[in-house]
N, C-alpha and C positions, 0 to 999 in steps of 0.2 A: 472609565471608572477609576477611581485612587486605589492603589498598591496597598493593600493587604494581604500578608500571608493566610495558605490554604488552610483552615485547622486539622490540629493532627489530635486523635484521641487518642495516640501510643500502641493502641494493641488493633488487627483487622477487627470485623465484624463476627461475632460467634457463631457457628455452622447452624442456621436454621432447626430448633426442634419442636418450635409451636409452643415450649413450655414459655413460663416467665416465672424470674423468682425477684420477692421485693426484700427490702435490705433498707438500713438506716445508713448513709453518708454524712456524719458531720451533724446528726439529728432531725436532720432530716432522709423520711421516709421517698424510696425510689423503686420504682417497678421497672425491670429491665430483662432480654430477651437470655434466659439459662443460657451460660459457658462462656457470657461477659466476663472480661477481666474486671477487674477493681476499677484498676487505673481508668478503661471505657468508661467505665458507669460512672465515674465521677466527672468525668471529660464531656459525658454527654447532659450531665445537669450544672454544667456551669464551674465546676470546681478543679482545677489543674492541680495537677499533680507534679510537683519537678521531678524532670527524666532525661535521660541523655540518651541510653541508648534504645531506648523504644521511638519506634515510629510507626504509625496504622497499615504501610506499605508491606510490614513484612511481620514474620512472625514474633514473638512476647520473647525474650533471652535473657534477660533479669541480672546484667553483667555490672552495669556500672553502679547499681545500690543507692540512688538518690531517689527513686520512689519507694520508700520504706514507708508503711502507714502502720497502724495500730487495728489492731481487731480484738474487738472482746472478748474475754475465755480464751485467747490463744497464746502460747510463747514468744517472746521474740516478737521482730519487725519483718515483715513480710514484704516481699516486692510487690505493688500493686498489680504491676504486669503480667506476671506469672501465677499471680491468686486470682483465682475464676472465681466470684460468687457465689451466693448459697443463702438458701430460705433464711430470714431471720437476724442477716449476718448485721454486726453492728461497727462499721467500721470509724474512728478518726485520721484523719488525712493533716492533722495540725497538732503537737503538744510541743513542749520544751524539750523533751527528749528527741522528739522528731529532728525540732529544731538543729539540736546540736549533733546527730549523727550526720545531715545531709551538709552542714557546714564541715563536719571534718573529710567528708567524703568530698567535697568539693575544694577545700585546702590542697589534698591528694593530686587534685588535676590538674590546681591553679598552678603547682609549684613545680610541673614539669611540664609548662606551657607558655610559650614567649606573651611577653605584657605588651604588646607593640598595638594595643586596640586602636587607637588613633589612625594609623597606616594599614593597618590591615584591611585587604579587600571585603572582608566580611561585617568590617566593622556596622554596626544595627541591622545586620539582618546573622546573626550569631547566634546559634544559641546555647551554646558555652557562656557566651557575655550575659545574655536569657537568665540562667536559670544560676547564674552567678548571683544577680539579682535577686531573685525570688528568693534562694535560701536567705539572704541577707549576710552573705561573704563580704565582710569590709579587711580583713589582713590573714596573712597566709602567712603563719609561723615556720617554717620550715624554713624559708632564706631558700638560695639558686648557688651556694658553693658545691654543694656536693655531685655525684652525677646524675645527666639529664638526657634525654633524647634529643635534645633542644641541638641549634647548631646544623643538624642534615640538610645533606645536598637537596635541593628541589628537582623533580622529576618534568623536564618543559617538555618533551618529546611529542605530548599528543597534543596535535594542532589546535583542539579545541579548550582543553583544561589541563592546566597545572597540580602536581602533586606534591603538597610540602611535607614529608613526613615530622617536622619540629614542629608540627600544629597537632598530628594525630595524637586523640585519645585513644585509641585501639576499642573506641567501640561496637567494633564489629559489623555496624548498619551497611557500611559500602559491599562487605564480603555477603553476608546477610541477602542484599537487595541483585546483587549478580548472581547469588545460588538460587534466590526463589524468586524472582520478579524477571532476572533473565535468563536466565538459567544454561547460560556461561561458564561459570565455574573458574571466571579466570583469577580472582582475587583469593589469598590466602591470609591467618595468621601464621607469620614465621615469627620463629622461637617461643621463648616460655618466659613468665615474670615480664620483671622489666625488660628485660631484651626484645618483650614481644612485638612484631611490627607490621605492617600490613603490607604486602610482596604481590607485585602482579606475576602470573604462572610462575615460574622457576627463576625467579629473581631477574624477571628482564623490567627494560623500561616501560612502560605503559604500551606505546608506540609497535614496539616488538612480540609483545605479549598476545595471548588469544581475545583479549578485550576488544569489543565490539563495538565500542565508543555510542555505546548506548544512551549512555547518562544518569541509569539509575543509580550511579555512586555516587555521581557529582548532588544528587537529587537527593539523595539519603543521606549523606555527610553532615554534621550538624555543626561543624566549624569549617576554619578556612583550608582546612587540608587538601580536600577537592574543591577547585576552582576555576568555573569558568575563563578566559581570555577578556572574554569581553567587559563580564563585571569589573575587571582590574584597569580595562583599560576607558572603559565609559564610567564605573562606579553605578551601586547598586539603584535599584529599578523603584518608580515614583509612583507609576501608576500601570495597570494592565488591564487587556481586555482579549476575551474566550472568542477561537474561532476556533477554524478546521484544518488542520493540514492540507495541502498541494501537491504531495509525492503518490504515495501507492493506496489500492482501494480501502485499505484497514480504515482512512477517516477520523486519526487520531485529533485528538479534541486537546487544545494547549490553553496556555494563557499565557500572552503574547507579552511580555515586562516591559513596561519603558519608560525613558528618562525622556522626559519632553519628546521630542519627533524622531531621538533615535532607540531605534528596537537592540534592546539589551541581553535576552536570553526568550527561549523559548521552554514553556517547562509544563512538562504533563498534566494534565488537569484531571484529579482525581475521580471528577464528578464527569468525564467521559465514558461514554457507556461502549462506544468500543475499543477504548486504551487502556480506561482503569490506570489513571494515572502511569502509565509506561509509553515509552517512545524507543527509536530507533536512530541512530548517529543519521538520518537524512532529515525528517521531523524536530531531531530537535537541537542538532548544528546547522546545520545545509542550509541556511536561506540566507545568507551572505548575497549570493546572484542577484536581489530586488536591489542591491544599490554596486554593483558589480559596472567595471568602468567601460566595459564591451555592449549596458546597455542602450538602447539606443531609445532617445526621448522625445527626439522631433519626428512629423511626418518628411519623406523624404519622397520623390517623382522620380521618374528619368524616362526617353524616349524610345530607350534600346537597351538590352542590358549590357551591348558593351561599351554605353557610357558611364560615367561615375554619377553616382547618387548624386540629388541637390534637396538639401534643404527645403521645405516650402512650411506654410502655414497650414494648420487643420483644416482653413475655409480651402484651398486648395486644391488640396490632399483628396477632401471630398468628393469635392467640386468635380475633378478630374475620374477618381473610382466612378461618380454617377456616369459623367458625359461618356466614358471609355465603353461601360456595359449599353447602355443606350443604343451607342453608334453599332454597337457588334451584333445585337438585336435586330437593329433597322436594317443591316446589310445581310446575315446571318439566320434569321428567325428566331424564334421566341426562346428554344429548344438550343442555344450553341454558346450558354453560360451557364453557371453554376456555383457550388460552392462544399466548401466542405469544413462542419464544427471542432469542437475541440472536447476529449475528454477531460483537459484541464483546466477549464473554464467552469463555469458554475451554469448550473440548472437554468437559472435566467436566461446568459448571455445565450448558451448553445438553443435554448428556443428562440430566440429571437432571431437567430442565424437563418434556422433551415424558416422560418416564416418570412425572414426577406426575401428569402429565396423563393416559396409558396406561393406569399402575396405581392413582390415586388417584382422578382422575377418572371414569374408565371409558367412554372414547372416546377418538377420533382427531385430538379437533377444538386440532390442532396446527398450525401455521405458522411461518414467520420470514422476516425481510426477505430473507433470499437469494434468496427467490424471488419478491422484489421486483426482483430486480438479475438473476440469472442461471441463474434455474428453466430457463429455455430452452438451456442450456448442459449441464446433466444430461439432459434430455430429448433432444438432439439426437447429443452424443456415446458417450449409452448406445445409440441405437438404428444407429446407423453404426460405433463401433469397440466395444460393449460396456462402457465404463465411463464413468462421469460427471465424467469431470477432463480436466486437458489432458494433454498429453504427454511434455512436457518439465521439465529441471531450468534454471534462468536461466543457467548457463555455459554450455548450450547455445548460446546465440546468437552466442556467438564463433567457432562453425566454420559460420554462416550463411553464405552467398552472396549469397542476396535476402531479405530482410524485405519480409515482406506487415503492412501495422499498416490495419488497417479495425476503424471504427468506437470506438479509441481514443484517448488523449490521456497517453500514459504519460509526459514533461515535466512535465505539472500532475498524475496520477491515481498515476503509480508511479515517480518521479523515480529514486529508486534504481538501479531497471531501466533507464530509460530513458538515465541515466548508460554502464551498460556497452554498450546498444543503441546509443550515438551512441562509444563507442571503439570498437567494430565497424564502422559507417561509415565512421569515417576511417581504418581499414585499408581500405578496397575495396570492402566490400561496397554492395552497392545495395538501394535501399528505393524501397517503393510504397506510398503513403498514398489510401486510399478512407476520405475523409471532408468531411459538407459545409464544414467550416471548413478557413482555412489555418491550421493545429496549427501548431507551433513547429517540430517535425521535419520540415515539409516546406522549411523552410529556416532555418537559423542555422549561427552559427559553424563552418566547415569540416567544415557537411553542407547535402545539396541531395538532396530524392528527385528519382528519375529517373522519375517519374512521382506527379503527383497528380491524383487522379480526385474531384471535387468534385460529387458526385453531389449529386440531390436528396433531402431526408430521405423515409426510407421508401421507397423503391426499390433494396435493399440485394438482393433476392434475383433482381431485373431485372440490375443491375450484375454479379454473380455467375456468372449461368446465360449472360450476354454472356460473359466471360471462358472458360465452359468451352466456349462452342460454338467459342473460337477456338482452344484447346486441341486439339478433339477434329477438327473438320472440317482443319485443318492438322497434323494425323496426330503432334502432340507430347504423348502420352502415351505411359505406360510399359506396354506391355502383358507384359511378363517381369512387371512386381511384380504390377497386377493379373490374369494369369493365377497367379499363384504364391499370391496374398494377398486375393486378391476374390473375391465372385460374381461369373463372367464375366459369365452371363444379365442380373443387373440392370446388370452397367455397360453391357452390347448395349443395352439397353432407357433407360438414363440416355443416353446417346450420342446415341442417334434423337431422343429428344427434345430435348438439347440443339444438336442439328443442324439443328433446323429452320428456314426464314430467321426468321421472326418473332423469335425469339431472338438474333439477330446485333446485335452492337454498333450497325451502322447501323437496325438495326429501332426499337432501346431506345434510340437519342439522344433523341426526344423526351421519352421517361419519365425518363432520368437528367440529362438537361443536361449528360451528357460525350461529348465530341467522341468519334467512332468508332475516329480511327487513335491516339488516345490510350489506350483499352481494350485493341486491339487488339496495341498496343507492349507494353502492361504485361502481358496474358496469357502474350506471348512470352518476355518477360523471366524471368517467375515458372517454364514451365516450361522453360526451359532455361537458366538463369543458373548451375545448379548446385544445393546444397543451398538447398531456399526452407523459410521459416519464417513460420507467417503466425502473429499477434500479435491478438486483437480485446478488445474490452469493451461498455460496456452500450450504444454505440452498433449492436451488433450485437442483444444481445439484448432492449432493453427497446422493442420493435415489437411490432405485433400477427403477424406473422411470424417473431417472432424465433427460435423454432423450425426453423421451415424455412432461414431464413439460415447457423443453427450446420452444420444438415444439408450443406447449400451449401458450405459454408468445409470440410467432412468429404470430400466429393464431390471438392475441388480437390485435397484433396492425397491422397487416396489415389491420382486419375488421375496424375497425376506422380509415385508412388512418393515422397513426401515426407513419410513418418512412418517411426516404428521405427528412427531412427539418432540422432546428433548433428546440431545444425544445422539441423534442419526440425520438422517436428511442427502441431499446433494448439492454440496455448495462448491459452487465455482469461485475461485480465489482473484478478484478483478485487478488488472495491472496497473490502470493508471486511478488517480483519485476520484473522477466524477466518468470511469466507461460506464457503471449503469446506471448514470442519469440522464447520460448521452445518449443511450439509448431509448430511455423513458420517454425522452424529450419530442422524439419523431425525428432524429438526424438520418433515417433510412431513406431509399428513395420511396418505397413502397409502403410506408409507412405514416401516420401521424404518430403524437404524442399519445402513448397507453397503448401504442401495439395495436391500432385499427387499420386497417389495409384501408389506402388512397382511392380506390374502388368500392369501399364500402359507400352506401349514397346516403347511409345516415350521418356519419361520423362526418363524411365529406359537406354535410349540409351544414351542421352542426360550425365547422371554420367557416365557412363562406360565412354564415349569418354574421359570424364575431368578427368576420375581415370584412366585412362589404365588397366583396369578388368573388367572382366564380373559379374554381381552383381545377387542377388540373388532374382527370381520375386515371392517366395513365401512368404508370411508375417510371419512375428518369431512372440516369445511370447512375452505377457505383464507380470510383473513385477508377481502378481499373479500364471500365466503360469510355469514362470519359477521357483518360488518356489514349485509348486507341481512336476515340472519335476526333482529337485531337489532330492526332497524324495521319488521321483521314483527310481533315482539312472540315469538319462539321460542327466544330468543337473550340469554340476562339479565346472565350474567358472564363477566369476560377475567380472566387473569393476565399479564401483557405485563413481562418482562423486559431492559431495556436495546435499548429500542427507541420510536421516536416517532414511531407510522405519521402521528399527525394534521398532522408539518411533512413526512414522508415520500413518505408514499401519496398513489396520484392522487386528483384530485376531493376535496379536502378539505372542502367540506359536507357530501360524501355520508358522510365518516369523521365528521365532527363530531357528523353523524344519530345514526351508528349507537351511538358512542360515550355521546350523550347516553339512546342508549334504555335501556340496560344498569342493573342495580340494584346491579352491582357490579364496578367498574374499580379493579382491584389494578396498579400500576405500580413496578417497581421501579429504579430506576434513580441517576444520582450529583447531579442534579439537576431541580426541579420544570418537564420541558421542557411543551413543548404538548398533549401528552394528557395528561398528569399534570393539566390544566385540568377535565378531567373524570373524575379518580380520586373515590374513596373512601376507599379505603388507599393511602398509601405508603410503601414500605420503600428508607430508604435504601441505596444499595446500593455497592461496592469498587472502587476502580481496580484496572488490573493491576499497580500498585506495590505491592499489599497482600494480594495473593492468590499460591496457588501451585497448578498446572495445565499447561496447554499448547495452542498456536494449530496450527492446519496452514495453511500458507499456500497461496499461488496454482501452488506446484510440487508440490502434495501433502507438502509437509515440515511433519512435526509435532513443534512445536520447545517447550525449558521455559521457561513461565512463573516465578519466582523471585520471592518475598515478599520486597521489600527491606524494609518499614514496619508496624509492625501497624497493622491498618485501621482507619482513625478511627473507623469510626462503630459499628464494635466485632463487625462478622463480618466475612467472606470471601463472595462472594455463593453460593457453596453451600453454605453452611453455611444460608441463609437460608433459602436452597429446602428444607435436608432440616428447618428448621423447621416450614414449610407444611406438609411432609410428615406430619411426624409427630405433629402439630397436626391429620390428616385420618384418621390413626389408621393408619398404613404401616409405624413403627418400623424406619424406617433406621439403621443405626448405623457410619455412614462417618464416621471420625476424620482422615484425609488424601484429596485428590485422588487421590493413587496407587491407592487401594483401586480410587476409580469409575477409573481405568485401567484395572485389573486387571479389572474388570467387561466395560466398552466392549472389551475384547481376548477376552477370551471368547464376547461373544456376537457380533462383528464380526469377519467371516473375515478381512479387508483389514487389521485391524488384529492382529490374531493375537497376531505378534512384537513390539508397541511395549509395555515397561515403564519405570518410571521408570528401574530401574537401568544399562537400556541406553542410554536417552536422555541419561544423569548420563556415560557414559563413553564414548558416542559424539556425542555433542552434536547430531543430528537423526536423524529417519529418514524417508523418502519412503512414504507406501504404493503398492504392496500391500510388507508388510513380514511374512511369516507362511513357513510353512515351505516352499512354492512358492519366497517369495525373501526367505531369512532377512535377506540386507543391505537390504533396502528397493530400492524402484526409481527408479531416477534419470529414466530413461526408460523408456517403457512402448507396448508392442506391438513390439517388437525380432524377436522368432522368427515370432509371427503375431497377430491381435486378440483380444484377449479374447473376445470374440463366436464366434471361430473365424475363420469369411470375415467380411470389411470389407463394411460394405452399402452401397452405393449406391443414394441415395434418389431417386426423381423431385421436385424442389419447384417447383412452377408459382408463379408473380408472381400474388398476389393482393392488388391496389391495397387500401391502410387504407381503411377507410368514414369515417376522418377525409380531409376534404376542403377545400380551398379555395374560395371564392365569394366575390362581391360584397362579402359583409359581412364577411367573413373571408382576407382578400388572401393572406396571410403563411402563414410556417411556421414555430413553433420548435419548437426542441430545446434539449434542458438539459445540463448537462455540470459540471463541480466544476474547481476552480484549484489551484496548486499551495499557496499557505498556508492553504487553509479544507476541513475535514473532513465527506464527508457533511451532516449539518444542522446543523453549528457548534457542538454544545453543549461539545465541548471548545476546539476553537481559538477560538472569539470567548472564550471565558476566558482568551486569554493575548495575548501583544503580537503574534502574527499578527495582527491586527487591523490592525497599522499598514500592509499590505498590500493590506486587503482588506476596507474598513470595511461598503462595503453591495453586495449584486447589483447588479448593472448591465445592462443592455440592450445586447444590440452588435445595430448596423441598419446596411445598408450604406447610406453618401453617397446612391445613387440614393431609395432607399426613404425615407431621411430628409428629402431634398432634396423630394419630392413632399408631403412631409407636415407641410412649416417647420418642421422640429425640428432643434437647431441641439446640438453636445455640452455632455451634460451639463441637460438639459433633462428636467424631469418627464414621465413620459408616460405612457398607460394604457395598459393590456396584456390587453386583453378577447378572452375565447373563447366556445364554448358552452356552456360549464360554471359559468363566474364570468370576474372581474375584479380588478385588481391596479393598481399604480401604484411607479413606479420609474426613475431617472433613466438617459438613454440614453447611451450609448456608441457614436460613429458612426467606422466601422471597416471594412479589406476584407477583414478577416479570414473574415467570413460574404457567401455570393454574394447580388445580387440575387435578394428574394422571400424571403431567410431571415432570422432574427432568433435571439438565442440570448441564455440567462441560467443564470447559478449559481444555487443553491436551498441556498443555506447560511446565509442569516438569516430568522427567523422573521416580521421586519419586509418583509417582503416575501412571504413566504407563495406562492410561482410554483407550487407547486400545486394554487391555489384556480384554474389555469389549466387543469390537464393533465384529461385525459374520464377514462371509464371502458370506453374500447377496450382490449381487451390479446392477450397471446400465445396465438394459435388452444388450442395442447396445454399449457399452466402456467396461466393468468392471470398471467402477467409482464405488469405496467402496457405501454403505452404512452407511455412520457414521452416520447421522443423527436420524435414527429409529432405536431402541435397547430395547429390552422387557427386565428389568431389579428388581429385587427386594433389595429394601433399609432396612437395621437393624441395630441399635446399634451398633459397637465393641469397642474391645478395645485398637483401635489403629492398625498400618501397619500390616496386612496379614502377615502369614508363607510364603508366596508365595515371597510379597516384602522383606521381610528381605534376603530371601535365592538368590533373584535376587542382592540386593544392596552388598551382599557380593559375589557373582561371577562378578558381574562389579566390584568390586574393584580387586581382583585377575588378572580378564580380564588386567586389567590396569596396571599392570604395568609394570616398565622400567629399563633393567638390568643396572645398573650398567657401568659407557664408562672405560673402563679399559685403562689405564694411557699409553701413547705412552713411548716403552723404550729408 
């Protein structure tokens, strides 16, 4: 599409009251929604208003005085912005008096503002230059002798945008859009009058400052003062077109800017319904990596992997993946290949994966990192509400009361969210954070939970069954919803057991390390504060419990009547962009696409018909499985799609084993990451810059993917897949993503209703979206649960067999920041880096104090599984006896730490809980040296010998 900017109507949308009041604009008569501003109502009939410092992003401030209009019967010139409407009103927007106030008010700015429009990066997309125009400013009486702001140093510091303060008009939008859009706080006005100027925190540079390099100031700015890098350095953008973000589950929605083939900025699209025009410094800096010079464009082969790479062709490449699987089949059985999808791929590509594997391969033996992250999340609220998602749409949280956030970090993990979650806060609502860190939302800028429970790791479902015994034995449950929406019998029977003293806050102090009348406040609060909303992530599920805990967090809020509305629910906060499509999709082994077990003889009749094969009803391995069958010797080849279980997965020499056992590791992906260390083949594989498809995020919203670029390396990655395929002799003949839509909507009930054409003119849809509930569902179990009655489970506290001792004092846990993605292979490709160069150790003063480790000091990081090294971090952010690290550089490697404990009913890892002992060293392990030197070996790439 050509490059037009978003309209902006200057003031949000008026808070919903059902009234409407009409009014005369300009003489003409206009009916619009009561507690419109002016400025809106004329903005939505066609008539512009000149403004500078209104934008619809944030709220009305009526600072810079060039929307002045007239009103009948009233004194004075009113800012249109800050005049609400009213029955009758009769406003003009145009006189000669108009004229000549918004001309002197515009002189005012022009003459303490450099003329350099020509060179200036913003030059036609200004709107200073804008609205210069519209008044009809042709000369600025004042002259430039006298003094000016003009002349300041430029602030370059933030890798992604430039701050000139000799541009600012001080009006206020950038401050504005970090207090209420990010709510940051890190922008101020410093001083008074003319002196006055816009200062990141305590007069640091951007870079140093608490700025989160969001972009809603670069986005609110209306001249060149905040400016991207890129515009200055490509010049502004010609044409754009709407996709979906790549990084985390929020599924922010952009419009991708660009100058001919190169992509110029990326910038929030107002009309995304779950960013609402905001982004996060990964979204809407971070994609530098799609033209990054470590990626790799050609198919490459090789015999062994301690030869170097060679170059070959796609016909190859294929050629080879087919013959390789085949022969290991013929020798091997049906059953001793496999494969595993990607949650960063699109809905399309990851079905088509585990179907070549279905119908090509002829087995089960399908997996994908989501059930690395959040298997226990399907498992737990299929078997309590009947379906495996959360429940909510993310504007739910604005009609919250209490937020429950346990076992997340949505600041660093889903910032976007976490942005509207903390303007919710500072309306009123109250939050309760159950996690062993002090997260950032347990206190900053004009928020404070009103409880933080700073449990010990891995006692998630002791903390829990505390909370409901005070729920239940203090008689605050809803017994109207659960007689109306439950099985009584199992909540009588959940009850009893949570009644018992053993289970009582004071029982479980010693097992959690939180104080009892602190449990006990916060259970009160949650059921009786009003609408509660409880929030979790993989600090919920990636336990050997984690199962039982989702159940647990199901248990809570059915007993308080806290699902099936606005405002409450149980939503699980998804880590990467497309885990719950990946999981929609049928990447389990036990599973098709919509959560039909592989044993079901309808479901399983239902693919056959559509494959013309007979499929396989006994369930294959998980990812796990198939590396111990591996090093069994039963287990020969993977095909692993945009995923790097070897920096991922726990226990990473037991990955390394099984990886090295295989005769044939196909990895496909945008870069040679760490199992690619022990490929065969690899095919490079497509950003979501160059593909077209679609993500469902963490709300069930399955939103489009959009081809802005054609793909460097010369497919789309299903296009690759239907190589493989067809190369295995399946003869697929899908020409667009739409088709496999059209597929995944036939043979998936939940998906029924989603085609492109609706998605093109409605711009998302929630599932279940089919003819049950053709608009899609925003929220879900409203009238009753899917399941029919809501279960209520019993989940008893069953201590991890990871344990603490002598040799093993400690506990960590792992967790992700806000500039670094999963395992870095995209953000360490871009100037996030300047954030967040290596993991760090955070240990608390006590624990470092006893061990002479001073900040900033190498240290060893040994469990019973391996050993690591890595400089520490001493911090109160983690309690005595805990320790905590990122696992986003491969130089660090933190899960050659974590066991091979996991989730009783998934195999979801256990990263969370790790009995671990911390010491001094001095500097990278023997281990990491001798690893960083066979990844380089791994790596490399012969030589393309010269065509004669």
């Amino acid at each position: 599409m050509s490059y037009t900017r978003e309209t902006d109507h200057g003031t949000p949308p008026a808070i919903a009251t059902g009234k409407s009041v009409t009014l005369t604009i300009d003489g003409e008569a206009v009916t619009m929604p009561e507690g419109t501003s002016i400025m809106r109502a004329a903005s939505l009939t066609g008539c512009s208003i000149p403004k500078l410092c209104a934008t619809d992003n944030v709220e009305s401030f009526g600072s810079c005085r060039l929307c002045l209009v007239e009103v009948e019967g009233r004194n004075g010139y009113p800012a249109s912005c800050t005049t609400p409407i009213s029955e009758g009103m009769v406003v003009r927007t145009q006189s000669e008096r108009l004229k000549q106030l918004r001309r002197g008010v515009m002189e005012l700015y022009i003459s303490d503002h450099p003329l350099d429009c020509l060179t200036c990066p913003a030059n036609g997309d200004c709107e200073l230059q804008e609205q210069a125009g519209a008044v009809g400013l042709r000369d600025v009486r004042y002259g430039y002798d006298g003094a000016t702001n003009m002349g300041q140093a430029k602030d370059q510091s933030n890798p992604y945008f430039d701050f000139d303060p000799s541009k600012c008009i001080v009006c206020s939008r950038c401050v504005r859009a970090c207090d209420e859009v990010q709510g940051t706080f890190a922008l101020t006005i410093e001083g008074r009058g003319f002196d006055s100027k816009v200062s990141p925190s305590q007069g640091q540079d951007f870079l140093s400052s608490e700025c989160v390099s969001c972009g809603a100031c670069v986005q609110a700015c209306p001249t060149a003062t905040l400016t991207e890098k890129k515009v200055v350095e490509i010049g502004t953008p010609d044409r754009s077109v709407v996709t979906t973000c790549a990084y985390c589950g929020v599924g922010c929605t952009f419009r991708a800017e660009m100058r001919g083939e190169e992509l110029v900025r990326m910038v929030p699209w107002k009309d995304g319904k779950a960013n609402r025009g905001h982004s996060c410094v990964k979204g809407r800096f971070a994609w530098g990596y799609a033209q990054h010079r470590d990626r790799i464009l050609h198919p490459m082969i090789r015999a062994s992997v301690n030869e170097p790479w060679r170059e070959v062709s796609w016909e190859e490449a294929i050629a080879r993946t087919a013959s390789e699987f085949r022969r290991i089949q013929a020798k091997y059985g049906t059953r001793s290949i496999g494969g595993i999808t990607s949650s960063r791929c699109t809905n399309e590509e990851t079905f088509l994966v585990q179907k070549l594997i279905r119908q090509g391969f002829g087995n089960n033996n399908v997996d994908t990192c989501a059930r690395v992250c959040h298997s226990p999340t399907g498992y737990g609220l299929k078997t309590t509400f009947g379906t495996s998602a959360g429940t909510q749409d993310f504007d739910s949280v604005m009609q919250a009361d209490v937020i429950l956030v346990i076992g997340a970090n949505p600041t660093d993990g889903h910032p976007v969210f976490a942005s509207r979650m903390k303007k919710r806060l500072r309306q009123g609502a109250k939050l309760i954070v159950i996690d062993p860190r002090r997260i950032d939302l347990v206190k900053s800028p004009h928020i404070e939970a009103a409880h933080h429970l700073p449990l010990r790791p891995g006692t998630n479902v002791a903390m829990l069954t505390a909370l409901a015994h005070v729920i239940v034995t203090e008689k605050l449950y809803d017994e109207a919803f659960i007689r109306d929406r439950c099985d009584w019998d199992e909540f009588a029977e959940w009850a009893d057991f949570v009644s018992e003293p053993q289970r009582s806050p004071e029982a479980v102090e010693p097992l959690t390390g939180v104080k009892a009348e602190e449990v006990r406040a916060a259970a009160r609060l949650y059921a009786t504060g009003g609408n509660g909303a409880i929030y979790y992530g993989l600090g919920v599920t990636e336990h050997s419990q984690g199962s039982s805990t989702v159940m647990a967090i199901a248990n809570l809020a059915m007993a308080t009547g806290n699902v099936g509305r606005e405002g409450v629910g149980v939503n699980p906060l998804r880590g990467q962009n497309n885990v719950q499509g990946a999981c929609d999709m049928g990447s389990f082994p036990h599973e098709f696409s919509g959560y039909r077990h592989v044993s079901d003889d309808a479901a399983r009749g239902q693919f056959e018909q559509a494959w013309g094969v007979a499929l396989d009803a006994e369930p294959g391995l998980r990812i796990p499985n198939m590396l111990d069958a591996a090093t069994d010797g039963t287990f020969k080849g993977i095909f692993i799609q945009g995923e790097d279980i070897l920096q991922s997965d726990p226990n990473t020499h037991h990955v390394a084993a099984g990886l090295a056992a295989m005769e044939c590791v196909v990895v496909q992906d945008l870069f040679l990451n760490e199992t690619a260390n022990y490929a065969h083949v690899f095919l490079p594989g497509s950003t979501f810059l160059e593909k077209d498809g679609t993500f469902t995020n963490a709300e069930r919203r399955i939103q489009r993917v959009r081809k802005v670029m054609a793909p460097l390396n010369g497919h789309a990655d299903w296009e690759i897949v239907q190589l493989v395929a067809n190369a295995m002799g399946l003869n697929w003949r899908y020409d667009h993503p739409s088709q496999i839509m059209d597929e995944i909507a036939a043979l998936t009930p939940t998906f029924a209703g989603v085609h492109y054409d609706r998605l093109e003119a409605e711009g998302s849809l929630q599932w279940p979206a089919n003819d049950a509930a053709p608009d899609g569902t925003p929220t879900m179990h409203i009238d009753g649960f899917v399941r029919g009655k809501g279960k209520f489970v019993v989940t008893d506290y069953v201590p991890t067999d990871e344990k603490t001792g002598p040799r093993f004092p400690l506990l960590l846990t792992t967790g992700r920041i806000l500039s670094q993605y999963n395992v870095g292979a995209q953000t360490r490709r871009t100037a996030n880096e300047a954030w967040h160069p290596e993991d760090r150790l955070e240990i608390h003063p006590t624990d470092a104090e006893n061990r002479g480790i001073n900040d900033g000091d190498w240290v060893s990081l040994k469990s019973r599984a391996g050993e690591t090294s890595l400089r520490a971090r001493i911090t109160e952010r983690v309690a005595p006896g805990v320790v905590y690290t990122t696992f986003h550089h491969p130089d660090t490697q933190a899960n050659v730490i974590t066991t091979d404990y996991s989730d009783w009913a998934t195999n979801c890892p256990e990263y969370k809980v790790t009995a671990v002992q911390v010491m001094r060293s001095n500097g990278p392990s023997d281990w990491q040296r001798d690893y960083a030197q066979q990844a380089r070996l791994s790596r490399r790439i012969a030589p393309v010998e010269a065509a004669e």
